[in-house]
OpenMM code with the backbone's topology and positions (N, CA, C; nanometers):
from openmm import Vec3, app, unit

residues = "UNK UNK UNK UNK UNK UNK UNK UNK UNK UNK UNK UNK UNK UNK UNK UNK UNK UNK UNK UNK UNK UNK UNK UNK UNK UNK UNK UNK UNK UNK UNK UNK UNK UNK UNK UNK UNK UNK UNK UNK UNK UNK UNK UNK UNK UNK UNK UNK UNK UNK UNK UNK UNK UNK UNK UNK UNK UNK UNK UNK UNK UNK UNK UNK UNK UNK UNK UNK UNK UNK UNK UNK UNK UNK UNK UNK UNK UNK UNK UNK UNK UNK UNK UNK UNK UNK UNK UNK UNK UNK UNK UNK UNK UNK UNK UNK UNK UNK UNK UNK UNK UNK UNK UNK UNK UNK UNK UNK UNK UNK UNK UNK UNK UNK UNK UNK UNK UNK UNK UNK UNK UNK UNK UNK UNK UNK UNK UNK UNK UNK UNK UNK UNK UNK UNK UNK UNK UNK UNK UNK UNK UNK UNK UNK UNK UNK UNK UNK UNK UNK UNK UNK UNK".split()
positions = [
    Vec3(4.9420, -0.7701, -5.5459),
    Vec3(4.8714, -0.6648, -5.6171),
    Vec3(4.7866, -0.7211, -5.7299),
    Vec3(4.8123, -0.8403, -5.7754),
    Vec3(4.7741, -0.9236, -5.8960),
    Vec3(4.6142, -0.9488, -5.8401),
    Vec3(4.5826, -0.9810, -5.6999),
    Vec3(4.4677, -1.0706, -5.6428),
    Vec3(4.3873, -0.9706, -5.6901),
    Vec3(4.2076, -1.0035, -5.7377),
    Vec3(4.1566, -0.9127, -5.7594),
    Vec3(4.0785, -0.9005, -5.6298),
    Vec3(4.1027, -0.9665, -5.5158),
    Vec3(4.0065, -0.9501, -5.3665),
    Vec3(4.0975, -0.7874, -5.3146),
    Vec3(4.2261, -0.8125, -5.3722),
    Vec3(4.2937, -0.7445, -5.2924),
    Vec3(4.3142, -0.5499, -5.3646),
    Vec3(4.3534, -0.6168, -5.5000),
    Vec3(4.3842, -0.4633, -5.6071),
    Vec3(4.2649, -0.4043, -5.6119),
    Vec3(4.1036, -0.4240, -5.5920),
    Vec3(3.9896, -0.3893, -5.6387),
    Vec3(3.9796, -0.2208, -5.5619),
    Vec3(4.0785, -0.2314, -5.4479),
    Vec3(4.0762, -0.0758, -5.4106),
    Vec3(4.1683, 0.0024, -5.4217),
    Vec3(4.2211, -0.0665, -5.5059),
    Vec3(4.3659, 0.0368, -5.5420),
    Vec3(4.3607, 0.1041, -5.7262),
    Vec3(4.4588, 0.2001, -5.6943),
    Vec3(4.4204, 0.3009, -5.8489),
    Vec3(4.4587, 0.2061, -5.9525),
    Vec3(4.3830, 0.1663, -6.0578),
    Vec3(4.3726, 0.1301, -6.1841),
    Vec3(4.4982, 0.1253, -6.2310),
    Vec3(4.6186, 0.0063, -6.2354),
    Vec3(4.7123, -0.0080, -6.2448),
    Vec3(4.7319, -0.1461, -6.3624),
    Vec3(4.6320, -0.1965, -6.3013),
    Vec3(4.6501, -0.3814, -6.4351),
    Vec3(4.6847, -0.4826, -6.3868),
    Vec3(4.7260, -0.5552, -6.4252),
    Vec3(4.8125, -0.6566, -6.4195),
    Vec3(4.9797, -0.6331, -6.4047),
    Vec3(5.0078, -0.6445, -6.2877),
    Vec3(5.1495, -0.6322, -6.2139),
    Vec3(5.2859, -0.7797, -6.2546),
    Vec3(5.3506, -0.7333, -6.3583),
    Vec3(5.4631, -0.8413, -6.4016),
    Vec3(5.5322, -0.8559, -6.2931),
    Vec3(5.6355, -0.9817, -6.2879),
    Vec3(5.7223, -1.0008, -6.2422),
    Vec3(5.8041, -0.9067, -6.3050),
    Vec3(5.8844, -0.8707, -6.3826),
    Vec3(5.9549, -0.7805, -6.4465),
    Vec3(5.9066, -0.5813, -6.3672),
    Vec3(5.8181, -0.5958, -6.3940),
    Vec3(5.7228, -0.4581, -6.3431),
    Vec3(5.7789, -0.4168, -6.2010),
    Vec3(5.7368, -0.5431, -6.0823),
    Vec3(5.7570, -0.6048, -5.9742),
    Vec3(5.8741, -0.5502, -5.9225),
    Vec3(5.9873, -0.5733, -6.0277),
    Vec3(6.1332, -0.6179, -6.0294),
    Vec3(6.2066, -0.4428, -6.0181),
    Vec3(6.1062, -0.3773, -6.1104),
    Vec3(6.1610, -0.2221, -6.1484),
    Vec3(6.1069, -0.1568, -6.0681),
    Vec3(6.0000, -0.1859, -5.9682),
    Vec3(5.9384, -0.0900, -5.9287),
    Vec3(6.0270, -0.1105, -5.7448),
    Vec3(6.0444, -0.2229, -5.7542),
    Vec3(6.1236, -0.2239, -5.6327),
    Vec3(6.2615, -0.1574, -5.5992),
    Vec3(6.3360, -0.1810, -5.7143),
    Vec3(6.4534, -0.1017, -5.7633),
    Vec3(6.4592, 0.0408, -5.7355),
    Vec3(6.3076, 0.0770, -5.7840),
    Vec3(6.2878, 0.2690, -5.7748),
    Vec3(6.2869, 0.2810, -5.6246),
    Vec3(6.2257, 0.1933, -5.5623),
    Vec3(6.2005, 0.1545, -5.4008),
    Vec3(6.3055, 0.2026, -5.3191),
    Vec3(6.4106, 0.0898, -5.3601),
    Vec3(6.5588, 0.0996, -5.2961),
    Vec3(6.6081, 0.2379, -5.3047),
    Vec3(6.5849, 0.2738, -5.3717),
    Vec3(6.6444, 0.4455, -5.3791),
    Vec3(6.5720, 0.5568, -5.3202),
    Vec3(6.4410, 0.5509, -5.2946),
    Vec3(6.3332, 0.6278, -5.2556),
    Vec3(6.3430, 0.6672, -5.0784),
    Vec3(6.4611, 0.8177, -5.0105),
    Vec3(6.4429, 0.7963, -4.8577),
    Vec3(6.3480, 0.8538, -4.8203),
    Vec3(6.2058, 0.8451, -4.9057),
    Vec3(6.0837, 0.9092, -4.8335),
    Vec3(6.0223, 0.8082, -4.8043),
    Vec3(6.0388, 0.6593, -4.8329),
    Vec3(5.8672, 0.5954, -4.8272),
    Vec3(5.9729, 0.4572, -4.7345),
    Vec3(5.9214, 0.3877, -4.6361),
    Vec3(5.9306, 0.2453, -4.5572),
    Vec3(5.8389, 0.1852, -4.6150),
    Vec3(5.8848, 0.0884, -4.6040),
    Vec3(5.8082, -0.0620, -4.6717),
    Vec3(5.7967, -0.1887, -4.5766),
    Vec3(5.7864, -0.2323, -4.5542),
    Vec3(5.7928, -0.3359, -4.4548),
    Vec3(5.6658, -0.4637, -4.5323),
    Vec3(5.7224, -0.6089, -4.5220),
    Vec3(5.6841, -0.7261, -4.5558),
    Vec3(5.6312, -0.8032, -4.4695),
    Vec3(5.5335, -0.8109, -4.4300),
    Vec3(5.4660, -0.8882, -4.2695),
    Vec3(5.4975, -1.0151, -4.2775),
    Vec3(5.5778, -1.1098, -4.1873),
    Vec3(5.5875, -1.2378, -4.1884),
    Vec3(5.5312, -1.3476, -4.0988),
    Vec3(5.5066, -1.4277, -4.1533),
    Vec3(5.4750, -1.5599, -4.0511),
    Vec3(5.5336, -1.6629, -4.0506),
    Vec3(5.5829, -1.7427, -3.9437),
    Vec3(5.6562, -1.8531, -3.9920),
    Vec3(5.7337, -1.8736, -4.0869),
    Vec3(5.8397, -1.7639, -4.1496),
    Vec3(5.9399, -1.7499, -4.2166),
    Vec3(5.8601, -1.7451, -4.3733),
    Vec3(5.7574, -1.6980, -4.3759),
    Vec3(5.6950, -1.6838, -4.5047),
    Vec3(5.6223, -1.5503, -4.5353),
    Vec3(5.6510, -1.4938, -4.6456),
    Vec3(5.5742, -1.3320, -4.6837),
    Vec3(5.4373, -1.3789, -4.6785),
    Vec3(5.3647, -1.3114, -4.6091),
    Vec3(5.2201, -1.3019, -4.5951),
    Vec3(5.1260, -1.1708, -4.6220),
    Vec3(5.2036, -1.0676, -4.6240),
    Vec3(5.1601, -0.9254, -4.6594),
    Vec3(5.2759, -0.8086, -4.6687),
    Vec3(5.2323, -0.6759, -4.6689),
    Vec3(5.3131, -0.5392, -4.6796),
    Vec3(5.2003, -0.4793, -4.6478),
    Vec3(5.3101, -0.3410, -4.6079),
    Vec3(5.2420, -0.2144, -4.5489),
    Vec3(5.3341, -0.1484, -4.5641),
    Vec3(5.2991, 0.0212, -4.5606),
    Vec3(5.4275, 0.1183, -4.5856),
    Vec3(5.3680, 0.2593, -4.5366),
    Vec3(5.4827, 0.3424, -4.5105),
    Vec3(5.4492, 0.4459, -4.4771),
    Vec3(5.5696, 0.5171, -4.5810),
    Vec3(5.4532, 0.6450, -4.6401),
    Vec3(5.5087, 0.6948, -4.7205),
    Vec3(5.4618, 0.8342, -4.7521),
    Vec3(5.5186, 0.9733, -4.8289),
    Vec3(5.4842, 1.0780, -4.8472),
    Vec3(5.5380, 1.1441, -4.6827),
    Vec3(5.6206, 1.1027, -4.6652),
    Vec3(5.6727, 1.1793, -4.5196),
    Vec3(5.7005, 1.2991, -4.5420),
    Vec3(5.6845, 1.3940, -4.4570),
    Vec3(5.6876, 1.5613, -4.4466),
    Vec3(5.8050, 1.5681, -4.2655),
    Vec3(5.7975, 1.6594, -4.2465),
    Vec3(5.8875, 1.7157, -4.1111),
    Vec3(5.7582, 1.6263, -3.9637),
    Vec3(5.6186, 1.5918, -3.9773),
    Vec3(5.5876, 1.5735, -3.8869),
    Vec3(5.4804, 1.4714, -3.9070),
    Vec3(5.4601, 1.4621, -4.0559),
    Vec3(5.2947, 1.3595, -4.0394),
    Vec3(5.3449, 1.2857, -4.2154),
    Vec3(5.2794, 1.1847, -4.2522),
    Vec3(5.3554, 1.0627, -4.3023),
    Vec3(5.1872, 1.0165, -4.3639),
    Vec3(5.1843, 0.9787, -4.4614),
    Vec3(5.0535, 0.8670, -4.5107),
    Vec3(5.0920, 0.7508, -4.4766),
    Vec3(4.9913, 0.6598, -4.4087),
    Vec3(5.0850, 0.5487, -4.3958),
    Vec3(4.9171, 0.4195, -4.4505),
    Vec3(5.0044, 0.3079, -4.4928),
    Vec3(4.8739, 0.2358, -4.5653),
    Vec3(4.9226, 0.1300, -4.6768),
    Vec3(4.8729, 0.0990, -4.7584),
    Vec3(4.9088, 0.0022, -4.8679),
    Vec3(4.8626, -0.1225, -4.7894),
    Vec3(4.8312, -0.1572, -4.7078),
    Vec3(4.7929, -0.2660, -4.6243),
    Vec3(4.7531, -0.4017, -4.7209),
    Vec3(4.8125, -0.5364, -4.7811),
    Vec3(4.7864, -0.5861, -4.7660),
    Vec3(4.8263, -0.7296, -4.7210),
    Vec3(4.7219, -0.8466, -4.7248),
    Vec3(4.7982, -0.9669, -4.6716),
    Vec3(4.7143, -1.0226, -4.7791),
    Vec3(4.8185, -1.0534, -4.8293),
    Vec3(4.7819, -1.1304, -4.9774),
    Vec3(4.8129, -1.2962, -4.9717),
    Vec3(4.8115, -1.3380, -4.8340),
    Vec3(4.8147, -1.5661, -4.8435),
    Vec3(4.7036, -1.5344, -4.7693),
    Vec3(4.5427, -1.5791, -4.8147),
    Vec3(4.4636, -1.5743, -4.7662),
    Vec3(4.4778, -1.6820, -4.6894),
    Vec3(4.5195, -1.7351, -4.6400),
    Vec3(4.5367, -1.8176, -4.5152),
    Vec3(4.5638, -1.7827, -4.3997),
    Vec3(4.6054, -1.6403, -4.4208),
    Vec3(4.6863, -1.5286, -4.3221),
    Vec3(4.5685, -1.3980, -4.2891),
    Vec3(4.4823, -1.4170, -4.3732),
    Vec3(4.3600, -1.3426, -4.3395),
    Vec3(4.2610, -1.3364, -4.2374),
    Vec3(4.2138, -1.2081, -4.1541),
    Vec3(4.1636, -1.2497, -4.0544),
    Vec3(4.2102, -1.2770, -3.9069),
    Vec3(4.3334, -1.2971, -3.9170),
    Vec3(4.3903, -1.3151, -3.7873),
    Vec3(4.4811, -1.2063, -3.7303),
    Vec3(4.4589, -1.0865, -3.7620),
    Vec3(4.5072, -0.9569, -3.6997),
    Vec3(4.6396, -0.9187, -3.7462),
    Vec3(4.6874, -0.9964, -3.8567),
    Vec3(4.8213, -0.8934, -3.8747),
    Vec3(4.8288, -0.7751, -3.9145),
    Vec3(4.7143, -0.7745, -3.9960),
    Vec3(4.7275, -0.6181, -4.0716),
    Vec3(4.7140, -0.5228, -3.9569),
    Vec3(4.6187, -0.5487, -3.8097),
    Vec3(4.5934, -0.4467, -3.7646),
    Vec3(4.7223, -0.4266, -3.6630),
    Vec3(4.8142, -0.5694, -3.6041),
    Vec3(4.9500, -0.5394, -3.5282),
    Vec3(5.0147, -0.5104, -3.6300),
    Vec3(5.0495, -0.5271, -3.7563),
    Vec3(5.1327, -0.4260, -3.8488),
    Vec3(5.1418, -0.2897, -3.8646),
    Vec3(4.9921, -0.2448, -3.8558),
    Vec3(4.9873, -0.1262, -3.8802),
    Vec3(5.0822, -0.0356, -3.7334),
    Vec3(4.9989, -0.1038, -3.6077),
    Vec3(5.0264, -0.0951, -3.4820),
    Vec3(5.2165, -0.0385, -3.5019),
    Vec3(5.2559, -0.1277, -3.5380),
    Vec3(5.4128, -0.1695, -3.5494),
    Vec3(5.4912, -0.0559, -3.6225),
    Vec3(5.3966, -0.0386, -3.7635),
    Vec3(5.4651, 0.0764, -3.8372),
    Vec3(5.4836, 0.1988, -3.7833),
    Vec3(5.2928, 0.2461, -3.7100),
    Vec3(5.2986, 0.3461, -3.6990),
    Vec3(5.3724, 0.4110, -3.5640),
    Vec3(5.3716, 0.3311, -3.4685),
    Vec3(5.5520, 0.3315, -3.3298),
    Vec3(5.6710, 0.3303, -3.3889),
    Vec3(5.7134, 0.2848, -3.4911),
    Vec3(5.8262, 0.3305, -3.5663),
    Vec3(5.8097, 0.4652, -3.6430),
    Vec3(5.7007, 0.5360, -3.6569),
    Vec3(5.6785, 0.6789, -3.7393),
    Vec3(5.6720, 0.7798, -3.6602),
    Vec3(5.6174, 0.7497, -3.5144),
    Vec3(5.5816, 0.8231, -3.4215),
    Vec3(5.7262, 0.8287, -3.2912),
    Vec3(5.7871, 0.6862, -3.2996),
    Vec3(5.9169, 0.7223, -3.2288),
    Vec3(6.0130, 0.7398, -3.2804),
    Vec3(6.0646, 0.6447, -3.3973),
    Vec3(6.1622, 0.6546, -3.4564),
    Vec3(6.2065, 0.7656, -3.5579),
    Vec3(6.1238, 0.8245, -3.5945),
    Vec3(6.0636, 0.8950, -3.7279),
    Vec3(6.0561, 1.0419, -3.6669),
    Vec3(6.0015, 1.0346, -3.5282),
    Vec3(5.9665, 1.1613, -3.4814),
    Vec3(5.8491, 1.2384, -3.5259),
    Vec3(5.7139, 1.1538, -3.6098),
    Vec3(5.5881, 1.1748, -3.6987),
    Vec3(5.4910, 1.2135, -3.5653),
    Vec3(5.3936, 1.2985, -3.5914),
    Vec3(5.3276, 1.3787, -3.4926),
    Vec3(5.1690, 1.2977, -3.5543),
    Vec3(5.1851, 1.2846, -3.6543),
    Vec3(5.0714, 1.2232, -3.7520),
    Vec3(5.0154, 1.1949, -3.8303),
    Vec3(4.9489, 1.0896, -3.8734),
    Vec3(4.9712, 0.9878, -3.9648),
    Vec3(4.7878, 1.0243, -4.0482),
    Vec3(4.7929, 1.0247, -4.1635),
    Vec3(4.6292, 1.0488, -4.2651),
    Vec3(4.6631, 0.9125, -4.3640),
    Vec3(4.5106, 0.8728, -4.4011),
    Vec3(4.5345, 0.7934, -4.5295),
    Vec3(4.3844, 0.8263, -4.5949),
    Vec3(4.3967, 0.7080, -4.6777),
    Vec3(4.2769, 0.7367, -4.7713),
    Vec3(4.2189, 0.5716, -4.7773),
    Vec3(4.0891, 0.5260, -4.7331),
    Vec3(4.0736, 0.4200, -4.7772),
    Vec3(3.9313, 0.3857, -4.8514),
    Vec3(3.8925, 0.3026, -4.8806),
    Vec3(3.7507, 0.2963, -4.9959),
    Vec3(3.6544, 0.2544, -4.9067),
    Vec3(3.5326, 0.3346, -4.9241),
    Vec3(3.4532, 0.3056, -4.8619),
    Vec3(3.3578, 0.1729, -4.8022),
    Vec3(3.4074, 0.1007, -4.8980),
    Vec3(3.3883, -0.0857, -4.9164),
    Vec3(3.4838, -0.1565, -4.8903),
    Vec3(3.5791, -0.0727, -4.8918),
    Vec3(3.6875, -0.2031, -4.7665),
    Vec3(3.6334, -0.2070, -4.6210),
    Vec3(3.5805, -0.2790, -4.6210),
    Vec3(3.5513, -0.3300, -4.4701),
    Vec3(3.6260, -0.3211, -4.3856),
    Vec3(3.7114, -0.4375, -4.4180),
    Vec3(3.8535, -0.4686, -4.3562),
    Vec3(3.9490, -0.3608, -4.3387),
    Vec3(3.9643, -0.3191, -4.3769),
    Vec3(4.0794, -0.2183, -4.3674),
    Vec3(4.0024, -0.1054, -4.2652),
    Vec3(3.8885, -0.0510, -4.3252),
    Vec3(3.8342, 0.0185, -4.2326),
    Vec3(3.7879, -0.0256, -4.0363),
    Vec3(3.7981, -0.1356, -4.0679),
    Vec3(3.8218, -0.1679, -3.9164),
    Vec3(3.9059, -0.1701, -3.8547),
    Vec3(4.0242, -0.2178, -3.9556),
    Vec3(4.1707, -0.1686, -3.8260),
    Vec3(4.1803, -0.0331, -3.7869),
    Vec3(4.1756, 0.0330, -3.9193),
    Vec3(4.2053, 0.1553, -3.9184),
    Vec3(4.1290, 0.2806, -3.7897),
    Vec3(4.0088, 0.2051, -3.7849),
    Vec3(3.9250, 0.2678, -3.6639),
    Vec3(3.9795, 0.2119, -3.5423),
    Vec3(3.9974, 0.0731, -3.5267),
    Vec3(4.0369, 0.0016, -3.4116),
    Vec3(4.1517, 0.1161, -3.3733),
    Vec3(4.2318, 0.1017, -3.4682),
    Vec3(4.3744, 0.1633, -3.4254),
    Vec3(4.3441, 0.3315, -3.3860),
    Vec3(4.2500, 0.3703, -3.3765),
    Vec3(4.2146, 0.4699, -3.3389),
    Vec3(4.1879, 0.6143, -3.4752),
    Vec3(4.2329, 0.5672, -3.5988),
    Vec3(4.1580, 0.6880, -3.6834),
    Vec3(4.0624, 0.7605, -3.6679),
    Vec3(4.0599, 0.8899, -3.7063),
    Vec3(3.8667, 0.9274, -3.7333),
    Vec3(3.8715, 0.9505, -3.8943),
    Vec3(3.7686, 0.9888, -3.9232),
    Vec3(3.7542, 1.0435, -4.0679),
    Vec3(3.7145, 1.1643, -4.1008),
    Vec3(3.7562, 1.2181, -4.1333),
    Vec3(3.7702, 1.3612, -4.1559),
    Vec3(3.7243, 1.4464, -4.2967),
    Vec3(3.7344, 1.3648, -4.4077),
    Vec3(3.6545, 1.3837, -4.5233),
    Vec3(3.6516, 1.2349, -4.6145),
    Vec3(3.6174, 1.2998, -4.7447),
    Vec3(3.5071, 1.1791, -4.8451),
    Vec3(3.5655, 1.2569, -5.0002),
    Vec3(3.5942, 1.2013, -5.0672),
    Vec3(3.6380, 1.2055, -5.2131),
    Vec3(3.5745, 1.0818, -5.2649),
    Vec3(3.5862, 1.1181, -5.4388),
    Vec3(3.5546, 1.0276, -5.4922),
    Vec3(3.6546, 0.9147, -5.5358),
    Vec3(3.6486, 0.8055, -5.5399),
    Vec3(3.7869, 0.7442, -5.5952),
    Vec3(3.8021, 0.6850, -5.7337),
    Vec3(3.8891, 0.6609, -5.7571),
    Vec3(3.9174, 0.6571, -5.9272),
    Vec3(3.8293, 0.6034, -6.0504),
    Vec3(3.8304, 0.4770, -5.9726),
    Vec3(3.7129, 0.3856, -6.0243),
    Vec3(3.5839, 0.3899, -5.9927),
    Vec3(3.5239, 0.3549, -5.9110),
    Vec3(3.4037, 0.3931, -5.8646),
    Vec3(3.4123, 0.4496, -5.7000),
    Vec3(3.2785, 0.4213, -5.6296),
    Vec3(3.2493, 0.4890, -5.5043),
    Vec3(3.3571, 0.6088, -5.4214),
    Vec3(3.3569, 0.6099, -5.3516),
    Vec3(3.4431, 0.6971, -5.2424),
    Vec3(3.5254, 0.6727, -5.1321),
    Vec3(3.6438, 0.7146, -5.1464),
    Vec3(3.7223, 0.7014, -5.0349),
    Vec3(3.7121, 0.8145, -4.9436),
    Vec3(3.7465, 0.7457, -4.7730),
    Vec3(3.7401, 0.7848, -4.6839),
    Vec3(3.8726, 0.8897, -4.6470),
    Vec3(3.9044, 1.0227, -4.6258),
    Vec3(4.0030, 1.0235, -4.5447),
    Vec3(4.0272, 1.0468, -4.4119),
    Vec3(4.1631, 0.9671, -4.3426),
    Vec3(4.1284, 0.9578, -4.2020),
    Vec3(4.2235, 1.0243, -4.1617),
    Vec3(4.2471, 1.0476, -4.0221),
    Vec3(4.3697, 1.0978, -3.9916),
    Vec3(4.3870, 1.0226, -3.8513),
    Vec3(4.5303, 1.0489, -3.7860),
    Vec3(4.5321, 1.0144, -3.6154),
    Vec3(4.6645, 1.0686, -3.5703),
    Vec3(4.6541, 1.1274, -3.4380),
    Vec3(4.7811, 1.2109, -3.4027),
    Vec3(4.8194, 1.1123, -3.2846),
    Vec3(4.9298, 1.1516, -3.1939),
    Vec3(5.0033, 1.0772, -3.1457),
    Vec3(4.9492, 1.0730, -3.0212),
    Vec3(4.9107, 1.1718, -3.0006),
    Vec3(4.7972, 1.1727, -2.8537),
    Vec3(4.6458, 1.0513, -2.8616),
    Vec3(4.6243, 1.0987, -2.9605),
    Vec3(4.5031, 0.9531, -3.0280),
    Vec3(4.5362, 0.8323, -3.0146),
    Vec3(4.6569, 0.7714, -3.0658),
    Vec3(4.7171, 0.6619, -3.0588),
    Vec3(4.7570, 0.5921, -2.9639),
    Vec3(4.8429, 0.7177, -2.8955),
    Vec3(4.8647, 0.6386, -2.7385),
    Vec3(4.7407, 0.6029, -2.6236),
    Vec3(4.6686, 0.7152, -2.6510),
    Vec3(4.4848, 0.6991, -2.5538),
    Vec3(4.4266, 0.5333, -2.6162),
    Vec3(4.4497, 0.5141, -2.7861),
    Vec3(4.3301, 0.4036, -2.8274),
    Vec3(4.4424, 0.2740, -2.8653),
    Vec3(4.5867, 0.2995, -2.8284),
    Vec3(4.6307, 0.1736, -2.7941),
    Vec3(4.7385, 0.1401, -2.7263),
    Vec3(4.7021, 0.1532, -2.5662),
    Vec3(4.8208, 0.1508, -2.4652),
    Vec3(4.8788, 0.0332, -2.4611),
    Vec3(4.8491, -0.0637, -2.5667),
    Vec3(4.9735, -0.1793, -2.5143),
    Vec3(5.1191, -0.1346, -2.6097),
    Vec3(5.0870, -0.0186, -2.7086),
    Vec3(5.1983, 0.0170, -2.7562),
    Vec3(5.3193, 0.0894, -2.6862),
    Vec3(5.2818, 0.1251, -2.5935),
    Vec3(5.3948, 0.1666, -2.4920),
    Vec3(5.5094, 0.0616, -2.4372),
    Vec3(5.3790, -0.0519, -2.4835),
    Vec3(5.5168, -0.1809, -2.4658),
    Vec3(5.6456, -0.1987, -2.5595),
    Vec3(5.5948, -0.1287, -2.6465),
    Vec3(5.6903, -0.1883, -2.7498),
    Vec3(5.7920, -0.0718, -2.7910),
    Vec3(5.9045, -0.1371, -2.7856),
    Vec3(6.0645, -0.0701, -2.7766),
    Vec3(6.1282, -0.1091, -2.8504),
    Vec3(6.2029, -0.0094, -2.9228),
    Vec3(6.2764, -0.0506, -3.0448),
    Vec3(6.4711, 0.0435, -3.0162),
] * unit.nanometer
topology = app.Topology()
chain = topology.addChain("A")
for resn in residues:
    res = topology.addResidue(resn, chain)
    for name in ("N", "CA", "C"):
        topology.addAtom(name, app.Element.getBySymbol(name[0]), res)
């Protein structure tokens, strides 16, 4: 959250302590609305993603990042997302999934389409320009990515 490639689209928060880090994870552990998940490679943290604000059928899901830029670029964020959102949609029993992303994330906005989103409206966001919001239902998902049927949990 510290990187400024990475925080520049997220709400005006600062500089993230270790201590901060420490409490906010804590609130985490207790929280049974929101999943978190830590993307790994080769036995090393390379990113997070989460799905969170869950209701009886549809879930925000997002926070996407991969913060060892060495790990950038090579599709985890978009099989992460893949990953979360088959655990929201089977496990979860989620009908469908909305987020919000900035109109200048590139990146993000490409998985997010890949993975089959549309966009549905436009707000302004905190700091400057506008975020996108998207949505995708479970019928969407399975049509724009049938290798997820592979995957069984």
């Amino acid at each position: 959250r510290n990187d400024q490639i990475i925080s520049r689209f997220f709400r005006k928060i600062g500089f993230i302590s270790a201590e901060q880090q420490l409490q906010w994870y804590q609130k985490y552990l207790i929280n049974e609305n929101d999943y978190y998940w830590v993307i790994v490679e080769n036995d090393k943290t390379i990113g997070a993603l989460s799905i969170y604000d869950i209701s009886d059928t549809n879930a925000e899901i997002g926070r996407i990042m991969i913060g060892d830029i060495n790990a950038r670029g090579k599709g985890y964020g978009y099989k992460s997302l893949i990953m979360a959102m088959k655990i929201g949609f089977q496990r979860l029993g989620l009908q469908a999934f909305q987020l919000n992303v900035h109109e200048k994330n590139i990146r993000a906005l490409h998985i997010y389409e890949r993975a089959g989103f549309n966009k549905v409206g436009l707000h302004p966001f905190d700091l400057e320009g506008n975020e996108y919001e998207m949505s995708i239902d479970l019928t969407t998902f399975e049509c724009k990515n049938p290798m997820s049927k592979e995957i069984l949990f």
